[in-house]
ZADO-333190 format. One record per residue (C-alpha): y, z, x; residue number from 0; chain. Coordinates in Angstrom, 1 decimal, decimal comma. Each point is the difference from the previous one (the first is absolute). Last residue first. Layout:
BEGIN
[pt [Y; Z; X]; NUM; A]
...
***
This chain:
BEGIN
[pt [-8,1; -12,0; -9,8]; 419; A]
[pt [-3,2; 2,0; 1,9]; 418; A]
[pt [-1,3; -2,7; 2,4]; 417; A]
[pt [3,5; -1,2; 0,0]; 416; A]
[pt [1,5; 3,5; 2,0]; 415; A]
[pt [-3,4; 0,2; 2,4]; 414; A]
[pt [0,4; -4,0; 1,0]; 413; A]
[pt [3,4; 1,1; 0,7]; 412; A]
[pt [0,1; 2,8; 2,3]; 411; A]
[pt [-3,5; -1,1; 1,3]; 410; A]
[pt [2,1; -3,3; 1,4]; 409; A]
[pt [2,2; 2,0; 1,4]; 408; A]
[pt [-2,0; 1,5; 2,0]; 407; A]
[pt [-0,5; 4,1; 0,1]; 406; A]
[pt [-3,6; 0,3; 0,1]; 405; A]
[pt [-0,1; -2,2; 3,7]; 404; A]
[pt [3,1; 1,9; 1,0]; 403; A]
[pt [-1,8; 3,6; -0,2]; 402; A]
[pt [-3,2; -1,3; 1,6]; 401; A]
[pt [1,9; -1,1; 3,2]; 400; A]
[pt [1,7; 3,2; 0,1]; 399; A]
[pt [-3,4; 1,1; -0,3]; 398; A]
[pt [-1,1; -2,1; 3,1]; 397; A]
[pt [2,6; 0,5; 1,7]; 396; A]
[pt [-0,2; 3,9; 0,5]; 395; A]
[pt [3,6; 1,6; 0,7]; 394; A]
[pt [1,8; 2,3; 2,0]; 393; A]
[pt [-1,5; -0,9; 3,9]; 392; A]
[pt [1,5; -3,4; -1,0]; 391; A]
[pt [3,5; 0,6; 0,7]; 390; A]
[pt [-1,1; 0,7; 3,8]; 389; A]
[pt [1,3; 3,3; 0,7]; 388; A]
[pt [3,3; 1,9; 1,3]; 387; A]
[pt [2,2; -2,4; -1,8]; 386; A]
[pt [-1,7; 0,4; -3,5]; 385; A]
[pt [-0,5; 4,1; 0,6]; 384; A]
[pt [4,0; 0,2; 0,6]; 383; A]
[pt [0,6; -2,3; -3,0]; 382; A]
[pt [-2,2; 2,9; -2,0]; 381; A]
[pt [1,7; 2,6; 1,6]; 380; A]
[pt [3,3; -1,3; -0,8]; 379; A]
[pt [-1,1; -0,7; -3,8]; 378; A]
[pt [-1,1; 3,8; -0,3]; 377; A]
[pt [3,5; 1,1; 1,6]; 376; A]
[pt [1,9; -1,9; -2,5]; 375; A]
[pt [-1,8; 2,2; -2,6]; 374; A]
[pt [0,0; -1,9; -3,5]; 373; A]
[pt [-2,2; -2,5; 1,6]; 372; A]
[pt [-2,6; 3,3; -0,1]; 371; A]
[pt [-2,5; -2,3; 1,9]; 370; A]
[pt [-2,6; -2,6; -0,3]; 369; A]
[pt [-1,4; -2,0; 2,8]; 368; A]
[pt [-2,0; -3,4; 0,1]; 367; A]
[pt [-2,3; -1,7; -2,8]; 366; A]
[pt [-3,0; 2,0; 0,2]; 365; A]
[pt [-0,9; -1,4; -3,3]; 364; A]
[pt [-0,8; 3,8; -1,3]; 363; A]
[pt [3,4; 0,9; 1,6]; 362; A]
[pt [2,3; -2,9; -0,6]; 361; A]
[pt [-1,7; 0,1; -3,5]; 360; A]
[pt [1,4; 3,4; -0,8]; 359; A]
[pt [3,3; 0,3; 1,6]; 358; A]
[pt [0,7; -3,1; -1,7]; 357; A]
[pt [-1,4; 1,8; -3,6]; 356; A]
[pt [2,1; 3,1; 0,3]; 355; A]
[pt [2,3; 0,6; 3,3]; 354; A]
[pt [-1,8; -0,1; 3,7]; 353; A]
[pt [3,0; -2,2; 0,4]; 352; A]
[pt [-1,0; -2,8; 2,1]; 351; A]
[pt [0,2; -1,4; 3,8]; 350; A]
[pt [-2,3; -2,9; -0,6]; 349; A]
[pt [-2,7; -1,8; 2,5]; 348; A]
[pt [0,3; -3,5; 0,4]; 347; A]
[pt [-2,9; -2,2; -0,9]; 346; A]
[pt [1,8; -3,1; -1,2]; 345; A]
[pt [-1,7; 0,8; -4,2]; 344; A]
[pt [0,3; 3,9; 0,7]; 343; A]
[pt [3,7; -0,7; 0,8]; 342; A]
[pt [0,4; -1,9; -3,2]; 341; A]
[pt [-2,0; 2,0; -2,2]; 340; A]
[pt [2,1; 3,5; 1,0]; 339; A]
[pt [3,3; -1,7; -0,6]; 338; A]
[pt [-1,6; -1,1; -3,3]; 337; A]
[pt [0,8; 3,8; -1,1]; 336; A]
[pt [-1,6; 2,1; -2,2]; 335; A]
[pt [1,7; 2,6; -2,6]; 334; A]
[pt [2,2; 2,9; 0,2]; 333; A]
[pt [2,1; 0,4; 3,0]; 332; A]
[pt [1,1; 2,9; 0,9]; 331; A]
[pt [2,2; -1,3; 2,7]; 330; A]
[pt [-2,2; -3,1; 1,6]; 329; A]
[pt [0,0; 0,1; 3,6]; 328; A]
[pt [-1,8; -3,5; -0,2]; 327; A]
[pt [0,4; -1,7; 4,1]; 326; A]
[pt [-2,3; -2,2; 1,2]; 325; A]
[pt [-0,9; 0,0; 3,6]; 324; A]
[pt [-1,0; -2,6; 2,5]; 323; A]
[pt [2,6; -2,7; -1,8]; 322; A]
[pt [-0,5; -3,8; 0,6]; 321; A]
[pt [-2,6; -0,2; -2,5]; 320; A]
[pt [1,8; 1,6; -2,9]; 319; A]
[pt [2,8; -2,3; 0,8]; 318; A]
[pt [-2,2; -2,7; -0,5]; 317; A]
[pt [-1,2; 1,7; -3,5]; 316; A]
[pt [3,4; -1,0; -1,3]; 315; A]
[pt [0,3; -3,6; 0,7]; 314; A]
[pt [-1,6; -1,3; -3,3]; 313; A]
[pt [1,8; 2,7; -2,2]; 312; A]
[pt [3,2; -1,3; 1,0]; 311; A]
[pt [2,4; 2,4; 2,0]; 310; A]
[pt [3,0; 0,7; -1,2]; 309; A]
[pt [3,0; 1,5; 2,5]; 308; A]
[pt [0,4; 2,4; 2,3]; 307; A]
[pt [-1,6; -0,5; 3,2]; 306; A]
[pt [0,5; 3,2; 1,9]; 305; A]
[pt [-1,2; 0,7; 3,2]; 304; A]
[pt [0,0; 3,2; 2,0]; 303; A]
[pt [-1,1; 0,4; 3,4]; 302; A]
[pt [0,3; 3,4; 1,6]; 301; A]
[pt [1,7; 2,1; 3,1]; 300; A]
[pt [1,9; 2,6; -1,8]; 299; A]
[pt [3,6; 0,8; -0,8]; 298; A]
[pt [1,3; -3,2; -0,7]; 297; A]
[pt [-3,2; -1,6; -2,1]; 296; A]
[pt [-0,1; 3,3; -1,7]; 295; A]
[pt [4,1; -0,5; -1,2]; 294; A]
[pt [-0,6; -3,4; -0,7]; 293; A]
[pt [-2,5; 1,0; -2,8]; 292; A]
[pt [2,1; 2,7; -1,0]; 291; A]
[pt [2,9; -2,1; -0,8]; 290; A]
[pt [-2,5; -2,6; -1,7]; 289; A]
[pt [-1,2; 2,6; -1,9]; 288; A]
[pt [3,0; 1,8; -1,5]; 287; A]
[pt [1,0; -3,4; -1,5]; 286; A]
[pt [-1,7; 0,4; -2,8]; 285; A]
[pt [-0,8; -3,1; -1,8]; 284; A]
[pt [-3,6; -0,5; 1,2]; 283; A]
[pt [-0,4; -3,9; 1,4]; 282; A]
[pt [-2,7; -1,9; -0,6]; 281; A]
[pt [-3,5; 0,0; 1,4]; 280; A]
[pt [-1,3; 0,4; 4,3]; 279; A]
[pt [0,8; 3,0; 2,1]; 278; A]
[pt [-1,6; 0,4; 3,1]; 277; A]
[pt [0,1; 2,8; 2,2]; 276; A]
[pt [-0,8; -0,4; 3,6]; 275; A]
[pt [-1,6; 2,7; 1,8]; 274; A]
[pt [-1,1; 0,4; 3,4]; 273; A]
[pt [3,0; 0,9; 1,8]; 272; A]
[pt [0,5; 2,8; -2,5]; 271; A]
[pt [-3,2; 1,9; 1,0]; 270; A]
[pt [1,8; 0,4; 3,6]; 269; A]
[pt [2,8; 1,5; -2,2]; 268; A]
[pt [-1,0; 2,6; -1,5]; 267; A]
[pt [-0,8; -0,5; -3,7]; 266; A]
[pt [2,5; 2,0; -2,5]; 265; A]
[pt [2,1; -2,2; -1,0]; 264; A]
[pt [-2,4; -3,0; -1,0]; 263; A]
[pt [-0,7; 3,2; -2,5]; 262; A]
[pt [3,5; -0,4; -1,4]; 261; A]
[pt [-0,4; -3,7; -0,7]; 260; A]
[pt [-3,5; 0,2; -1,9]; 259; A]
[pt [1,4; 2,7; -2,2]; 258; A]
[pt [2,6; -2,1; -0,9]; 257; A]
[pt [-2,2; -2,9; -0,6]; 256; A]
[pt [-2,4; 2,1; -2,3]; 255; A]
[pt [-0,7; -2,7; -2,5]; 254; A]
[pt [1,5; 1,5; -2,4]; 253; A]
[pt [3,2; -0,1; 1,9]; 252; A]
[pt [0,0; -3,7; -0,7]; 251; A]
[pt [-1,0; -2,0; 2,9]; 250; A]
[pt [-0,1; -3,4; -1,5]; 249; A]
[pt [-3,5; -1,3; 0,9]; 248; A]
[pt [-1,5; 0,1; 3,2]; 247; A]
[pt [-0,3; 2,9; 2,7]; 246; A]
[pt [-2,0; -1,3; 3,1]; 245; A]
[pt [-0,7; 1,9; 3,3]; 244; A]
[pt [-0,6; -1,6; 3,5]; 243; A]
[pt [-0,9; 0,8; 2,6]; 242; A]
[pt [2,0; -1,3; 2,6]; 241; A]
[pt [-1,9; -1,3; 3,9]; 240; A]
[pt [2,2; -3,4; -0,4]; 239; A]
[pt [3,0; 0,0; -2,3]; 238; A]
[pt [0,1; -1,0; -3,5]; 237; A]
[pt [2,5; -2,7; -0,1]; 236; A]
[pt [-0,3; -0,7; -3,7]; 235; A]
[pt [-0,9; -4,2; 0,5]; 234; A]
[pt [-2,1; 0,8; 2,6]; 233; A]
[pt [-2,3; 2,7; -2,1]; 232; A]
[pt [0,3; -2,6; -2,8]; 231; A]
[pt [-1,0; -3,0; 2,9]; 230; A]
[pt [-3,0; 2,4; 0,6]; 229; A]
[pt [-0,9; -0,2; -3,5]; 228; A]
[pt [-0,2; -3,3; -0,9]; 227; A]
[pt [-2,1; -0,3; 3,2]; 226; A]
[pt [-2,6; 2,5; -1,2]; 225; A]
[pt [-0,1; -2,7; -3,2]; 224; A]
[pt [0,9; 0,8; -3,2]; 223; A]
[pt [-2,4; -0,2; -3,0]; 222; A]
[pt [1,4; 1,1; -2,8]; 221; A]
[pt [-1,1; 4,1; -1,5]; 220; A]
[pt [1,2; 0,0; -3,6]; 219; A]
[pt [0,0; 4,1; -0,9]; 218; A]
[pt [-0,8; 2,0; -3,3]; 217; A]
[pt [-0,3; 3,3; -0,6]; 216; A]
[pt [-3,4; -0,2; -1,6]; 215; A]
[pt [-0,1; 1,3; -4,2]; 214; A]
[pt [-2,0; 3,0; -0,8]; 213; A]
[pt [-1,2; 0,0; -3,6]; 212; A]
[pt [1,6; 2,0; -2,7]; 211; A]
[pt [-1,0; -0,6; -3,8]; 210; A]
[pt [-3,1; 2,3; 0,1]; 209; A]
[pt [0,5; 1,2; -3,5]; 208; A]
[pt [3,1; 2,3; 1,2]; 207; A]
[pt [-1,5; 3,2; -0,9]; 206; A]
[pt [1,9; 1,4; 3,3]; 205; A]
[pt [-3,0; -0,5; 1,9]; 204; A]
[pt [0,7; -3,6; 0,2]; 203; A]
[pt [3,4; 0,8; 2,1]; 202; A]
[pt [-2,2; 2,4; 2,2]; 201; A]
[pt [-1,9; -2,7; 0,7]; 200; A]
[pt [2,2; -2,6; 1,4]; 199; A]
[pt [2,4; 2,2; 1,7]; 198; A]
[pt [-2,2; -0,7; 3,3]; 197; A]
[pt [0,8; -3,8; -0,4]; 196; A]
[pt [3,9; 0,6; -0,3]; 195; A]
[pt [1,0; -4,0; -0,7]; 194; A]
[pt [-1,4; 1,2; -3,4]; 193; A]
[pt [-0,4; -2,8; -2,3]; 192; A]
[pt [0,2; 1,5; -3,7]; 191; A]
[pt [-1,5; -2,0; -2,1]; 190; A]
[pt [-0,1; -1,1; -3,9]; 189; A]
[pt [2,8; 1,7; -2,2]; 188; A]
[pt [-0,1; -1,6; -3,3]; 187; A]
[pt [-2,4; 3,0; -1,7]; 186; A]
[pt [2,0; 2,6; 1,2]; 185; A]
[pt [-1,5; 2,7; 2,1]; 184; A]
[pt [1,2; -1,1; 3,5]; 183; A]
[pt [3,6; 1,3; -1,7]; 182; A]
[pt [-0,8; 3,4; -1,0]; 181; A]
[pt [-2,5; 0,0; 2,9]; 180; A]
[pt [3,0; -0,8; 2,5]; 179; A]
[pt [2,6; 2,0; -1,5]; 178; A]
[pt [-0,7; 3,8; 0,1]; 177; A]
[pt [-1,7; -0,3; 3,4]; 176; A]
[pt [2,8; -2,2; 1,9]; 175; A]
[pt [2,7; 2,3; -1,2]; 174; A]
[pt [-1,9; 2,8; 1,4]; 173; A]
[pt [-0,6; -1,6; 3,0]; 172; A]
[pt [3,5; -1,2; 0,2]; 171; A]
[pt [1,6; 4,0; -0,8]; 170; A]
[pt [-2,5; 1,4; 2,9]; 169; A]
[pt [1,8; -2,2; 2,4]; 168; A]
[pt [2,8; 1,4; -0,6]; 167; A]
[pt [-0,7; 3,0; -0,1]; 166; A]
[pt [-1,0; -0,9; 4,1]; 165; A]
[pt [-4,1; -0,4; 0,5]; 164; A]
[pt [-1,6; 1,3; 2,7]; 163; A]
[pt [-2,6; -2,8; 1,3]; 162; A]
[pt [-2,4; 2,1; 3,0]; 161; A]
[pt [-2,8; -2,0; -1,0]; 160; A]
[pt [0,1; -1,9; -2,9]; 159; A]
[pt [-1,0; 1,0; -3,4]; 158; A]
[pt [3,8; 0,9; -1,1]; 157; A]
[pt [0,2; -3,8; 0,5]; 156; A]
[pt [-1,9; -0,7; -3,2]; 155; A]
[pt [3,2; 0,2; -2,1]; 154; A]
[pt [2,0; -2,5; 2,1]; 153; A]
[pt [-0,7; -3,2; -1,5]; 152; A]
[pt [2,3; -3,0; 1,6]; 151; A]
[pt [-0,4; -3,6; -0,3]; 150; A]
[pt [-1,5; -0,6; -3,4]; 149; A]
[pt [-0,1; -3,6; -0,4]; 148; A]
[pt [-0,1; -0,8; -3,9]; 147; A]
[pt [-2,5; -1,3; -3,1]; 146; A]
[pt [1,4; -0,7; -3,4]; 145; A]
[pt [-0,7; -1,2; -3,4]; 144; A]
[pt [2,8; -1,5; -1,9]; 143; A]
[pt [3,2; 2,0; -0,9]; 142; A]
[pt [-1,4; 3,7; 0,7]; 141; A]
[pt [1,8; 2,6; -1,9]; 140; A]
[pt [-0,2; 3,5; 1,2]; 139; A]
[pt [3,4; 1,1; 0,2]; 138; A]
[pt [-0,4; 2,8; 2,4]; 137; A]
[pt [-3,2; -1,5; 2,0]; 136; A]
[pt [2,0; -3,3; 0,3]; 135; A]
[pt [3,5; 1,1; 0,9]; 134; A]
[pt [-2,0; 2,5; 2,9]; 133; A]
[pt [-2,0; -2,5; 1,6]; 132; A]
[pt [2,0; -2,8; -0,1]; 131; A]
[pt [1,4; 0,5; 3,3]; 130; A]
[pt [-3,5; 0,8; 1,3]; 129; A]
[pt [-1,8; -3,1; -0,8]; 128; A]
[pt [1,8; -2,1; 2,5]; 127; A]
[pt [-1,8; -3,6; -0,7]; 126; A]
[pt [-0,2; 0,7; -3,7]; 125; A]
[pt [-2,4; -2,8; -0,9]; 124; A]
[pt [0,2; -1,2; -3,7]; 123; A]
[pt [-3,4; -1,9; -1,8]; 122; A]
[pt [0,4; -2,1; -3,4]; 121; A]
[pt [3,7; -0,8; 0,9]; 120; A]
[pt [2,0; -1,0; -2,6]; 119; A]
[pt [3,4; -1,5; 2,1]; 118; A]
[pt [2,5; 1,5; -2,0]; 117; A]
[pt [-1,3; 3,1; -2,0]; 116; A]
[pt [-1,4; 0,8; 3,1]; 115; A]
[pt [3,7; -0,4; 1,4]; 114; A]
[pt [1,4; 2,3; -1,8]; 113; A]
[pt [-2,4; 2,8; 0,2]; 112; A]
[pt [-0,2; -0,4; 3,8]; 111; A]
[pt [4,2; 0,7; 0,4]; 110; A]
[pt [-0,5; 2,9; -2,6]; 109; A]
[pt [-2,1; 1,8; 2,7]; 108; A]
[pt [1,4; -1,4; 2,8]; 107; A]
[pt [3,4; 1,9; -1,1]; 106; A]
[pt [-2,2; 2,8; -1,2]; 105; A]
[pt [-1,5; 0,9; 3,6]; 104; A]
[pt [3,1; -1,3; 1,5]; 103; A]
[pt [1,9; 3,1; -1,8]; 102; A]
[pt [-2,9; 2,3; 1,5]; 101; A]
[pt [0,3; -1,2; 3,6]; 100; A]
[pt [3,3; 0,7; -0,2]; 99; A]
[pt [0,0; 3,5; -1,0]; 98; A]
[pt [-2,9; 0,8; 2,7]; 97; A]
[pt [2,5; -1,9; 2,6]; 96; A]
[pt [1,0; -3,1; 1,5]; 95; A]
[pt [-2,1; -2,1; -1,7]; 94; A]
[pt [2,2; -2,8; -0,2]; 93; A]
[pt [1,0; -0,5; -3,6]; 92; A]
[pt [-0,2; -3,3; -2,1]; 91; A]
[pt [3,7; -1,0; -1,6]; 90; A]
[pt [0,3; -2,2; 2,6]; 89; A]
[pt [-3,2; -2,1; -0,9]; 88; A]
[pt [0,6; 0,1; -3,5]; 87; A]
[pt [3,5; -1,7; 0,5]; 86; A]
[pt [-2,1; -2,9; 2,5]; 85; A]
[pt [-2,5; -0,8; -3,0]; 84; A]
[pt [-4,0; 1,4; 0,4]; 83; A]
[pt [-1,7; -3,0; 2,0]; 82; A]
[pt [-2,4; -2,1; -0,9]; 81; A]
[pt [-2,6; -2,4; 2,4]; 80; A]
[pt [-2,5; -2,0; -1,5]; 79; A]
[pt [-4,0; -0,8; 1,2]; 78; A]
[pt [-2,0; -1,9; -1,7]; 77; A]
[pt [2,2; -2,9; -0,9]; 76; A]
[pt [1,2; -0,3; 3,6]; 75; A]
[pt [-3,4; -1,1; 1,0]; 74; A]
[pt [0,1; 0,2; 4,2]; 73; A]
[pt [3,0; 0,6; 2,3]; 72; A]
[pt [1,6; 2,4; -3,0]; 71; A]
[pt [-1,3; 3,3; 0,9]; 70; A]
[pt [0,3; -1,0; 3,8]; 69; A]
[pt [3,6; -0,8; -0,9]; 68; A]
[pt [1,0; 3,1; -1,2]; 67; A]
[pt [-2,0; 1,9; 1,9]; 66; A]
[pt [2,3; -2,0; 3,4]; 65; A]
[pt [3,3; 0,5; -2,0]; 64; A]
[pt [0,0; 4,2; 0,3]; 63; A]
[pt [3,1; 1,4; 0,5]; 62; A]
[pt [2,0; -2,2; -2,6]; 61; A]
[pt [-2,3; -0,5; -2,6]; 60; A]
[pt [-0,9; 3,8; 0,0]; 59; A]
[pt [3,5; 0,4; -0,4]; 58; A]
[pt [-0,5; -1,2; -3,7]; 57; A]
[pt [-2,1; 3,2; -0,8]; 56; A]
[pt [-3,6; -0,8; -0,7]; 55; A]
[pt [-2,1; -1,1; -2,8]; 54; A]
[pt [-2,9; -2,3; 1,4]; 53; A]
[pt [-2,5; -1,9; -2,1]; 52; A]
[pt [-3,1; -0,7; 0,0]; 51; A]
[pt [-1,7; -2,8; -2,1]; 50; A]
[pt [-3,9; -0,5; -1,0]; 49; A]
[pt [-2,6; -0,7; 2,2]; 48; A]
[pt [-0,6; 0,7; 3,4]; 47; A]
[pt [-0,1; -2,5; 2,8]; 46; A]
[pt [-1,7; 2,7; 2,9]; 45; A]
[pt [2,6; -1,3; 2,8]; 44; A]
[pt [2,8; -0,3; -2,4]; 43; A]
[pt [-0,2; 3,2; -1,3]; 42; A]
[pt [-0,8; 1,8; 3,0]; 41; A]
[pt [3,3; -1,0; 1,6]; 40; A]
[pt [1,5; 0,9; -3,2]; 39; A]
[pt [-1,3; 3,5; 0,0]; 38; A]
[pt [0,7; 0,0; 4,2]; 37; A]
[pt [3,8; -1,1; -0,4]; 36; A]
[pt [0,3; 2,4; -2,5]; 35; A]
[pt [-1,1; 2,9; 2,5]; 34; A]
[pt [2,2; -1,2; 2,1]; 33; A]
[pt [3,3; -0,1; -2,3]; 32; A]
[pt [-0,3; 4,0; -0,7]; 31; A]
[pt [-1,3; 0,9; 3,7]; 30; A]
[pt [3,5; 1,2; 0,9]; 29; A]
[pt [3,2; -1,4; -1,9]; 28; A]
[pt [0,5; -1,7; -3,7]; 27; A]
[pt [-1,0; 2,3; -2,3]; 26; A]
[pt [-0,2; -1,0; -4,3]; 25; A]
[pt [-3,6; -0,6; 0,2]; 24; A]
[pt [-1,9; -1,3; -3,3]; 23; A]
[pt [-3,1; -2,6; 0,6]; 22; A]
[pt [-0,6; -1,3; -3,7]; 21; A]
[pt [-2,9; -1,6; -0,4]; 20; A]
[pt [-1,1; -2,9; -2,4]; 19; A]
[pt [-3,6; -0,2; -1,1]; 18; A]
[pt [-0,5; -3,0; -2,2]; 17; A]
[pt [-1,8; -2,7; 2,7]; 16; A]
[pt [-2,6; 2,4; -0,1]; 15; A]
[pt [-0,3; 3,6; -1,1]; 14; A]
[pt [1,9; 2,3; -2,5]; 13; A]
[pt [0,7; 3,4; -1,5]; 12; A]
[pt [1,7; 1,9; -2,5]; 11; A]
[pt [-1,9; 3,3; -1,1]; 10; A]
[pt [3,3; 1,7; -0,8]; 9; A]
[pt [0,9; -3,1; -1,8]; 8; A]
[pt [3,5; -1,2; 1,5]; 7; A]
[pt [3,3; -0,7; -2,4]; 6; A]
[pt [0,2; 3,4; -1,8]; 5; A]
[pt [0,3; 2,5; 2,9]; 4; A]
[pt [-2,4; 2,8; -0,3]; 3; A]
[pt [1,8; 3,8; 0,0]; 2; A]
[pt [-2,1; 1,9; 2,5]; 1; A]
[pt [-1,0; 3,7; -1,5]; 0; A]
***
């Protein structure tokens, strides 16, 4: 059974100028500091009542000044941010592997129960739901009641066409079926948004009392003029008569970059005159792909440009425009991607993983290609069929269209309040 904490009510709740929400997220990188910027965003713009506040790691601070100061630009009194101390923050581990992942799971864990007791939340939002996934279902206390971002169910992928699961594999949707109802079940847990909409219902048929409701992958579209972007394209130095192919984000070897790199390899070279590659985020640390970066533009007759460095959420989607192809050669990955929302949202067709959920929704969106990304050869043939035809034979605009309009940012947060 769940062990009830003492200083919350199981049945605790409150409305009105009383409600004060606790928005918990203890990553720094990736989509972690956007999709605050869109909950705050949205709370100013709709003037809710009641207080949120922010625990986050005191890097956040450091990377990300411009949420910071949009959450404070207005009524500083209703909304505060906290941070977790700087010793806490270095005792936190990367999740490096399965064994790390599960000491962060109870590091966050006990980092949450001390500061509920801190700040008394009526509501808490577990912005990463996942790493406290396992600490939660195993010790089963609940310090306030509690909703979280689920970003990566795998047990329904065994219902997708041609998905072979590793052992692996099999172990997470295992782990994910034992503990989600265990946890869903207790009385202070209140929703589950599911940034996995087609995991939705099998998550509810798991006796789950209908907590899960799909959640949009968010994304801020700005208004940028064609002329913005043409002084971009200038500004890169992407030759005339190029196509041109877009990987952004750090590219981790998750992300398939070494695969990417080897099939480059393999086109001939006439195909090679046509290409540019264009990598856009922060550095990776390994060195082994710069050296084999130069060692392609050497050998073979292509374009590559890197701009390595941070790029602020208001200038991303220009790159996005600028690029004919978008590049997600995910490795196994397990979950959605907003890569997929921003490409759909400048109509640019995707070169995906045909891989669980983003293999999915490329395909019934008609989104681009997927392939084997695991298979350098797969991801050459699917560049090759990009410079042989117009980028535009692969998709249908008008459902990629569709697929950015229900993925907003706006929906992102007006669908999280609605049920806080």
């Amino acid at each position: 059974m769940f062990n009830q904490d003492t200083d919350f009510a199981s049945n605790h709740t409150s409305s009105g100028s009383d409600r004060r929400l606790l928005i918990f997220d203890l990553f720094v990188t990736g989509h972690h500091a956007e999709y605050i910027l869109h909950l705050v965003r949205y709370w100013h713009k709709q003037k809710l009542s009641g207080t949120l506040d922010i625990l986050v790691a005191p890097q956040f601070l450091h990377l990300h000044p411009d949420v910071v100061s949009t959450a404070l630009d207005n009524d500083q009194s209703k909304i505060k941010f906290f941070t977790i101390s700087p010793e806490e923050e270095a005792k936190l581990k990367a999740e490096e592997s399965s064994l790390h992942r599960v000491v962060r799971s109870f590091q966050e864990w006990n980092l949450i129960h001390k500061y509920v007791k801190q700040l008394k939340p009526t509501q808490c939002l577990l912005m990463y739901f996942d790493s406290l996934l396992l600490s939660l279902a195993a010790t089963g206390r609940l310090p306030c009641p509690l909703s979280g971002i689920y970003f990566r169910p795998i047990f329904h992928y065994s219902n997708f066409s041609g998905c072979t699961l590793s052992r692996h594999e099999r172990v997470l949707q295992l782990r994910d079926k034992l503990t989600l109802p265990r946890l869903m079940r207790h009385p202070r847990f209140q929703t589950l948004f599911c940034l996995d909409p087609l995991a939705v219902e099998h998550i509810n048929q798991l006796k789950t009392h209908g907590k899960a409701i799909p959640l949009p992958d968010p994304v801020q579209i700005y208004s940028d003029s064609d002329s913005q972007v043409e002084k971009l394209k200038e500004t890169l130095g992407i030759q005339p008569s190029r196509i041109t192919f877009l990987m952004f984000g750090v590219p981790q070897k998750r992300k398939g970059i070494y695969q990417l790199l080897e099939a480059i390899a393999l086109l001939p070279s006439n195909l090679c005159q046509k290409l540019c590659l264009l990598f856009v985020g922060q550095r990776y640390s390994d060195p082994l792909i710069q050296t084999r970066k130069a060692e392609l533009t050497e050998a073979l007759p292509i374009q590559v440009i890197s701009q390595e460095e941070f790029i602020p959420e208001q200038e991303i989607q220009n790159y996005f425009q600028v690029a004919d192809v978008i590049l997600a050669p995910y490795q196994r990955h397990i979950g959605m991607s907003g890569i997929l929302v921003r490409a759909a949202a400048a109509q640019r067709p995707v070169l995906s993983s045909n891989y669980g959920i983003m293999g999915e929704i490329v395909k019934r969106y008609h989104l681009g290609i997927t392939v084997d990304s695991t298979v350098p050869a797969e991801i050459a043939q699917g560049l090759a069929r990009f410079l042989l035809e117009a980028p535009a034979n692969f998709c249908d605009f008008s459902q990629m269209k569709d697929f950015a309009l229900q993925n907003s940012a706006e929906k992102f947060a007006k669908t999280i309040f609605q049920r806080l």
